[in-house]
C-alpha positions in Angstrom: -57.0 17.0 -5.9 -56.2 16.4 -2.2 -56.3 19.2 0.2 -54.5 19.6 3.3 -56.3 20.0 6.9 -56.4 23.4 6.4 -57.7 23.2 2.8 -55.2 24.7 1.1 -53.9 22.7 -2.1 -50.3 21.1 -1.1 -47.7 22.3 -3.0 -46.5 20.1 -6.3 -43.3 17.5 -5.4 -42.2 15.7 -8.2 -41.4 12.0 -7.6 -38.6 11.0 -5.8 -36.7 9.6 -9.1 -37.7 13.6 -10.6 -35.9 15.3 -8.0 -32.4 13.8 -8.4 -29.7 15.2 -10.0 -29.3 14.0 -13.6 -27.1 11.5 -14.6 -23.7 12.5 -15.7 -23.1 12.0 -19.2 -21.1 8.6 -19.8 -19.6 10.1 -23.0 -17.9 13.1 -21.2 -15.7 10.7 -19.5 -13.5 8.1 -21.1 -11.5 5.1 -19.1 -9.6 3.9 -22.4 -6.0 4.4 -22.8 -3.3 2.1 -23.8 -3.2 0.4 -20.8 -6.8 -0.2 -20.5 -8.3 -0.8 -23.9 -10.7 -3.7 -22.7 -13.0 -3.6 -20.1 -10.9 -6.6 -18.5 -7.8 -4.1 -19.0 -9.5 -1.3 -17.8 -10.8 -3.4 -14.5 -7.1 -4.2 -13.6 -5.8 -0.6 -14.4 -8.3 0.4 -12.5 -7.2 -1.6 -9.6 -3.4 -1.1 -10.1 -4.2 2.9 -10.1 -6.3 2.5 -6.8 -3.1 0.0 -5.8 -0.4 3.2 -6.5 -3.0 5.5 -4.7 -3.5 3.5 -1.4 0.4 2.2 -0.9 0.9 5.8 -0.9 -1.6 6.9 1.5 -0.2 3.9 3.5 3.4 5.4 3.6 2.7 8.9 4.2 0.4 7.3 7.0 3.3 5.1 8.7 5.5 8.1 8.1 3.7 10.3 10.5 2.4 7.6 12.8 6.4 7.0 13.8 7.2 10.7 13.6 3.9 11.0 16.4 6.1 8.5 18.8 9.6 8.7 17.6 12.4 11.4 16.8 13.7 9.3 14.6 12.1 10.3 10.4 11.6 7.1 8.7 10.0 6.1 5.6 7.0 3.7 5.2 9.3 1.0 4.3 11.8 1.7 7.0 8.4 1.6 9.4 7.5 -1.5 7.8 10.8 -3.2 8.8 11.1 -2.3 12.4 7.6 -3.9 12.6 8.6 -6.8 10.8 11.4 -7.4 13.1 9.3 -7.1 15.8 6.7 -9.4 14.8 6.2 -12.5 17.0 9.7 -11.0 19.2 11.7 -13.4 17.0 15.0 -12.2 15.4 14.8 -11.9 11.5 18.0 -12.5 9.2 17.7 -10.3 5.4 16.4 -13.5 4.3 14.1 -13.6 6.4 13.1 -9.7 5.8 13.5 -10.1 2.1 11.1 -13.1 2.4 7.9 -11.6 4.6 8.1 -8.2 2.8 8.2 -9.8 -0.8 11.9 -7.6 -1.8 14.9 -8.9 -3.3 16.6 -5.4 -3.2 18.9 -6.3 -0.4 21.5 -3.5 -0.6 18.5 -1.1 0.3 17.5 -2.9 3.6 20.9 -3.0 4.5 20.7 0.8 4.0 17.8 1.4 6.3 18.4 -1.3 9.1 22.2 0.7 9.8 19.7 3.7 10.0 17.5 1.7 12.2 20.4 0.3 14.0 21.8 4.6 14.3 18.9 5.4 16.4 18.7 3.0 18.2 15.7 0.9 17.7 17.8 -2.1 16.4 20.3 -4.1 17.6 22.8 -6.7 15.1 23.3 -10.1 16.4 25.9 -12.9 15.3 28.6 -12.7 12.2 29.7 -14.3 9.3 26.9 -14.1 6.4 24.4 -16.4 7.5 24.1 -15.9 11.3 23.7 -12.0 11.5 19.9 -11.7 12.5 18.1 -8.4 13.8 15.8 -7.8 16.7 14.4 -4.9 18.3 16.5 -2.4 21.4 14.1 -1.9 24.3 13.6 1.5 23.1 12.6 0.1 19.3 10.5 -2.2 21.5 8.9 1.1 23.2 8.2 3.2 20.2 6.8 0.1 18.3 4.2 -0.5 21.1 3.7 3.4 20.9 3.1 3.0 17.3 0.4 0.3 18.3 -1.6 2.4 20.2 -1.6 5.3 18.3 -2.5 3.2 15.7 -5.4 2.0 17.5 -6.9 5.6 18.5 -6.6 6.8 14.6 -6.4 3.9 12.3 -8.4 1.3 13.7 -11.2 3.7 15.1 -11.5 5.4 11.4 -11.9 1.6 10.1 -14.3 0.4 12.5 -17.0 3.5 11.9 -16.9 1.3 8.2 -20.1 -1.0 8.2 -18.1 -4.3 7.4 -15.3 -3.2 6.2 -13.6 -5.7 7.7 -15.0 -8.3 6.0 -13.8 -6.4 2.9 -10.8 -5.9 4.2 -10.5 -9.6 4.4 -11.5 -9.9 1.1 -9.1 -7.9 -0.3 -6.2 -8.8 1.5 -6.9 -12.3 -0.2 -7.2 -10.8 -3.8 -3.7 -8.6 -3.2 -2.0 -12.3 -2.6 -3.4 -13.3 -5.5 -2.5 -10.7 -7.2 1.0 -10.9 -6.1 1.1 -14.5 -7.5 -0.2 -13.3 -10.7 2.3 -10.8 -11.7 5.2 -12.7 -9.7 4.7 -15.4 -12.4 3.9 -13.0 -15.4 7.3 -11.5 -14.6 9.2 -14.8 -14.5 7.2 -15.5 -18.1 8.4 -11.9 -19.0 12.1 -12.6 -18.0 12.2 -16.0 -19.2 10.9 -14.9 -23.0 12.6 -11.6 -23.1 14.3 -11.0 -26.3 17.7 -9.5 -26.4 18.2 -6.4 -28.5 21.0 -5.3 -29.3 22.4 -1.4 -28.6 22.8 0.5 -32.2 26.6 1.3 -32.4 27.5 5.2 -31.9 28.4 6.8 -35.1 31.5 8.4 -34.9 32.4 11.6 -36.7 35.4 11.6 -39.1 37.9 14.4 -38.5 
């Protein structure tokens, strides 16, 4: 047995692959449920969960970046739009909105550009019901450059401590627009097949 300079014996290590914490036990957890009862299934439940989980974090994130530069308390999709229709200084019509942020649920945009429009960060332009289009007040054009920069201190600095998560980034952006194509045309193969049931007829009580 080897002895250190001193010749004392060294203390016992075990190997490297001894000293790790054991495995957890697979059977303890279990990733079926009736959304995932293939691995394929569970891959994209797994994904959608993750999905749920990060648009979240993503809205409570806008929410506060605009409260840090802005009195006025918008939602994540509210943010969203006032950076839309600032993107590339170019005024956007609904249509246009609708089309970049992938809604049809016009009534609610209406909803949150009159709030926009309230404080002051947007301005409606033109009539009739194709030539009203929205662009940005100089104060919307203010707080969204405000937003940028705060942004850029938090956000960005947190991302680029990643190693390469950019590159991932890339990647995914890419598989979330597949993705979106995916279930954009299982939805139309959902509508299109959709059987009609009919309502069961309230019985009415005799007198």
């Amino acid at each position: 047995m080897s002895r250190t300079p001193s010749g004392r014996t060294p203390p016992h290590r075990a190997p490297a692959e001894d000293r790790r914490s054991p495995s957890l036990d697979r059977s303890l957890l279990d990733r079926s449920w009736h959304l995932a009862r293939t691995k394929q299934e569970m891959d994209v439940a797994e994904m959608e969960y993750a999905l749920i989980r990060c648009f979240e974090g993503f809205g409570h994130w806008q929410a506060e970046c605009l409260a840090a530069v802005s009195e006025f308390a918008g939602s994540g999709p509210e943010n969203a739009l006032l950076h839309m229709i600032r993107m590339n200084d170019r005024p956007k019509s609904v249509r246009d909105l609708c089309h970049l942020a992938n809604r049809d649920d016009i009534p609610n945009i209406q909803y949150s550009l009159r709030k926009l429009i309230k404080a002051g960060l947007v301005v409606r332009n033109g009539s009739g019901r194709s030539g009203v289009t929205y662009e940005v007040t100089a104060h919307g054009r203010k707080t969204t450059d405000d937003y940028a920069n705060v942004r850029a201190d938090l956000l960005i600095e947190a991302v680029s401590r990643v190693p390469d998560l950019s590159k991932r980034l890339r990647a995914a952006a890419q598989t979330f627009d597949l993705m979106t194509g995916i279930y954009e045309q299982s939805a139309r193969t959902a509508a299109t097949h959709r059987t009609y049931r009919q309502k069961p007829i309230a019985k009415t009580k005799r007198s």
